[in-house]
C-alpha positions in Angstrom: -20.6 -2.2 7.0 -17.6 0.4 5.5 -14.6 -0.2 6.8 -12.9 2.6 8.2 -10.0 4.3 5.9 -8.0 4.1 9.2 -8.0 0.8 9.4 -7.8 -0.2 5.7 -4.3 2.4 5.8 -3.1 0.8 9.4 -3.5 -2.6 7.6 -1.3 -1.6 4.5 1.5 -0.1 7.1 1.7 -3.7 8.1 3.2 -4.6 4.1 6.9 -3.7 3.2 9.0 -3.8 -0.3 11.7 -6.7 0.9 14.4 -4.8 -0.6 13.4 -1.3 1.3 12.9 -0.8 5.0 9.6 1.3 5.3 6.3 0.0 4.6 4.5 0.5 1.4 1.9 3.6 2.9 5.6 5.4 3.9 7.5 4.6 0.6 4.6 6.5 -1.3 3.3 3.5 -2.8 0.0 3.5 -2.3 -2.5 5.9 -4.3 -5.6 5.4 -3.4 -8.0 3.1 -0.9 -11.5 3.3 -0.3 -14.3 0.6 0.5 -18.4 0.5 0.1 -20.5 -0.3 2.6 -20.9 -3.9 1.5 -16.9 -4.3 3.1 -15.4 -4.4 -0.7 -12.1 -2.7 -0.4 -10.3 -1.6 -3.3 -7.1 -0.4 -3.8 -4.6 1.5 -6.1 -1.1 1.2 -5.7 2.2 1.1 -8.0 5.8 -0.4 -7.8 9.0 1.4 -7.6 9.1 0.1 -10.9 7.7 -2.0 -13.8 10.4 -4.7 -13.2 10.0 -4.8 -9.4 11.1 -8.8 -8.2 8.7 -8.2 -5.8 5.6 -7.4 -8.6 2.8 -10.3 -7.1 4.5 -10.5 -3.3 3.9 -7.2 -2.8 -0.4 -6.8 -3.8 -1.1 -10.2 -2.3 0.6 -8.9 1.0 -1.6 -6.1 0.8 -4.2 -8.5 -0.1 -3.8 -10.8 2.9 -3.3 -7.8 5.4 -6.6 -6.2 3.9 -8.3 -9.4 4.1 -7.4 -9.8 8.0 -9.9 -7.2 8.9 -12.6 -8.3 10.4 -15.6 -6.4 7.9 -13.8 -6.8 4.8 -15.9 -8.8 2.3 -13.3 -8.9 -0.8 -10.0 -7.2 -1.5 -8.8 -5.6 -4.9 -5.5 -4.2 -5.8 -5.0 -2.4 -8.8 -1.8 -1.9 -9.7 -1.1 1.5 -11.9 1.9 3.0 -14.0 0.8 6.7 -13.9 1.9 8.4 -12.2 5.0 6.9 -12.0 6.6 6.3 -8.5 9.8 8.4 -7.8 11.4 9.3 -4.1 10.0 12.0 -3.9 6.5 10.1 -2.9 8.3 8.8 0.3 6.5 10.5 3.5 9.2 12.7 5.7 8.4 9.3 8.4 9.8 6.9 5.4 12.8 9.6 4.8 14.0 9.3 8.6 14.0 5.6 8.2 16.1 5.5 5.0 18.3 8.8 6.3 16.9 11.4 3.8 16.1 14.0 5.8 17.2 17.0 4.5 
């Protein structure tokens, strides 16, 4: 059974950087996410950067929250360099939160 980009997305809203205050979907993190209809998830995210403290917190979060839905078979998480992360990846909902608006 495929599990539903909604869900896979509402999951990932649930997983924040601990040094930022919007979850990772908001902060722009998050690349790509699809699953097959076998419930394998996969996903392709970055970092804020290369020497993030948080570098294996964050993708197991996104593994455990992933992992919590009920038709998900098996969890991947990729993490990529390119493109690189920079603010301007942050949704206008992430830029409220951190006062950014413009």
């Amino acid at each position: 059974m495929t599990v539903e980009r909604e869900q896979i997305m509402n999951a990932l809203k649930q997983c924040y950087d601990p040094e930022i205050p919007i979850n990772i979907v908001d902060l722009g993190l998050i690349y790509d996410a699809q699953s097959d209809t076998e419930g394998n998830v996969a996903v392709k995210m970055t970092l804020t950067a290369q020497g993030c403290p948080s570098a294996l917190a964050i993708p197991e979060q996104v593994r455990a929250r992933i992992a919590s839905i009920a038709e998900v078979r098996d969890v991947k998480v990729e993490i990529v360099w390119e493109p690189a992360w920079d603010p301007s990846r942050i949704t206008p909902e992430g830029r409220k939160v951190l006062g950014l608006e413009t």
